[in-house]
Structure formats: C-alpha cells, structure tokens
TORNU-196389 format. One record per residue (C-alpha): x, y, z. Coordinates in steps of 0.02 Angstrom, whole numbers. Layout:
TORNU-196389
[rec [X,Y,Z]]
...
end
This chain:
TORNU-196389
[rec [4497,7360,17019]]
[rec [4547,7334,17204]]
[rec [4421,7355,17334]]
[rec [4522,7491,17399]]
[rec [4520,7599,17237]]
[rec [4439,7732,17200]]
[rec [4355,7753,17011]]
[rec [4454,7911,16960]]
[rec [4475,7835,16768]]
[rec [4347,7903,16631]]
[rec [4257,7751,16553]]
[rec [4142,7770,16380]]
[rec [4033,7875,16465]]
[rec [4070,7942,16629]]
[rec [4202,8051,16688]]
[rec [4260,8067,16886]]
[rec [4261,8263,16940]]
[rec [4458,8270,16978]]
[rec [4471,8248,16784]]
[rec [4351,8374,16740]]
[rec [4415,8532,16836]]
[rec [4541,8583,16742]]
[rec [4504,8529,16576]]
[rec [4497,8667,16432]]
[rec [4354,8764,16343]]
[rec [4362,8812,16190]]
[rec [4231,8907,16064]]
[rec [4193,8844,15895]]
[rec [4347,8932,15812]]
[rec [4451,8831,15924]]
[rec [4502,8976,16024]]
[rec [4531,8928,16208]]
[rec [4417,9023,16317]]
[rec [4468,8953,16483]]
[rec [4459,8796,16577]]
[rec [4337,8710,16695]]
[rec [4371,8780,16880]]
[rec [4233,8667,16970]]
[rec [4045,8624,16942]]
[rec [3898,8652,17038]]
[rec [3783,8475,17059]]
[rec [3600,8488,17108]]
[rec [3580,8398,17280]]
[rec [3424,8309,17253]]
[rec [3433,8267,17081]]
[rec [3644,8242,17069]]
[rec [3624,8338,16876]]
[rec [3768,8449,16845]]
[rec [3675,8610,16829]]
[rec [3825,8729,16795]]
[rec [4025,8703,16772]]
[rec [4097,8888,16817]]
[rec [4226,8930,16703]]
[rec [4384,9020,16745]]
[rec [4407,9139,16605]]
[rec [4514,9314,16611]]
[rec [4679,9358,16706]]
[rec [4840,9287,16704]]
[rec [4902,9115,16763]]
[rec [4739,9127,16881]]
[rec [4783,9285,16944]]
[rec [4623,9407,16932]]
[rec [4513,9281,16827]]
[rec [4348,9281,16853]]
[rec [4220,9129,16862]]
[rec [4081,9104,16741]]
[rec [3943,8998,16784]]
[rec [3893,8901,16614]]
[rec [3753,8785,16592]]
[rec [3801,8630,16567]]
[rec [3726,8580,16426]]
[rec [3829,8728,16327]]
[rec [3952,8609,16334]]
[rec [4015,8466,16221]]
[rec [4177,8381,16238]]
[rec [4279,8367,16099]]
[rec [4387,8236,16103]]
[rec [4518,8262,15955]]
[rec [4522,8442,16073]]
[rec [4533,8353,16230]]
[rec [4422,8467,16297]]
[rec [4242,8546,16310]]
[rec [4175,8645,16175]]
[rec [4049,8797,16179]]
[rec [3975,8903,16036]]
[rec [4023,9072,16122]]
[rec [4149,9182,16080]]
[rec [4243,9304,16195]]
[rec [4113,9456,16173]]
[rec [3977,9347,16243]]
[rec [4060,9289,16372]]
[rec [4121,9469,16428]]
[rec [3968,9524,16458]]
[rec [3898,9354,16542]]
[rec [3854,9334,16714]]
[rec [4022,9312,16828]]
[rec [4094,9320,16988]]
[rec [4244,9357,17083]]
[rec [4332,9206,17181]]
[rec [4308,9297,17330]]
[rec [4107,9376,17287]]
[rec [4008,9197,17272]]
[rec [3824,9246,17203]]
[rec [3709,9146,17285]]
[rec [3654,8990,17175]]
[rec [3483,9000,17188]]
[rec [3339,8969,17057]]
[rec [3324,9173,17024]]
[rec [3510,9167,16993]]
[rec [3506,8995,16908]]
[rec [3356,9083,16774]]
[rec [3483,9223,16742]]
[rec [3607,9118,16701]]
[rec [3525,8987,16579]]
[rec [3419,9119,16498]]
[rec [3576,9236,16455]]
[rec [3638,9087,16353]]
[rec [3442,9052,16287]]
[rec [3443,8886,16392]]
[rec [3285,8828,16471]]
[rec [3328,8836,16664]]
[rec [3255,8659,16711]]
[rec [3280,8644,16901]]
end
C-alpha cells in the first residue's frame, strides 16, 4: 500500500465504515430486513455501540432508522451481509426514528434500546 492510500479494503478481521453502510440485514429466515444506514461509535472507547438500520419505505423514501445493538449482528458471509434473529414484527414495534427526528443518543436512550432487544447496555 502507498503512503498516500487510504485502508478502505476489509482484511480477516476488520472492515473500513464506507463498506459497512450499505450492506444488507437479513433475519434468520433469510428475509432482508434492510440495510446498514450508518453506525454510532462511542467517543472514548471507539466500540460500535449501535448500527441504525434503514428499514420501511420505498427506495429510501419514508424509511425509518432503527438503532440496533451491535452485537445483534453477525455477518454472514455466504449472505454477504449482517444477520439478526428478528423478524419484521419485532422490529415494527422497536425503537425508531425519522431521518429528520434524531433521538438524542444518550445512556437513558442507549438502555431502551439494548434492553428492547434483551442486550445488556454496557456503556
């Protein structure tokens, strides 16, 4: 690699965040549920604590963004994506936001979130 390159390549076990947004979600059944719209990194710590899922709407248009704990998420790679045991009824009713209505991440919010999906909030 050149000294003016930038990693942007996934190696055995990292993956650079313009290859992540973007990349499919599926549930167990292999049903896509969406696809990775961004993800939220702790400041101090640099842990991924949530990658918001776009998930509704069509082409983008009226979706709505679903903050899931990362660890939901495996990736799959005969899927080429990530993979979550939810299906679409949980995720209805899951905590969301508009694109244009932002919640405020904040450890209140960030216990809501994890605990809905009966994760351990650990920030």
């Amino acid at each position: 690699m050149s000294e003016n390159q930038i990693a942007t390549d996934e190696t055995q076990r990292l993956i650079a965040s313009n290859k992540v947004e973007g990349t499919a979600v599926y549930n167990r059944e292999g049903e896509k549920l969406g696809s990775v719209y961004n993800f939220m990194v702790d400041k101090q710590s640099g842990k991924v604590e949530y990658a918001v899922l776009q998930f509704g709407g069509l082409f983008g248009i009226g979706s709505d963004y679903y903050p899931l704990p990362w660890d939901v998420l495996a990736y799959d790679t005969a899927q080429g994506g990530y993979v979550a045991s939810l299906d679409k009824t949980v995720l209805e009713k899951a905590p969301r936001f508009a694109q244009d209505a932002q919640p405020t991440f904040d450890r209140d919010y960030g216990r809501d979130v994890y605990g809905y999906y009966g994760v351990n909030y650990p920030f």
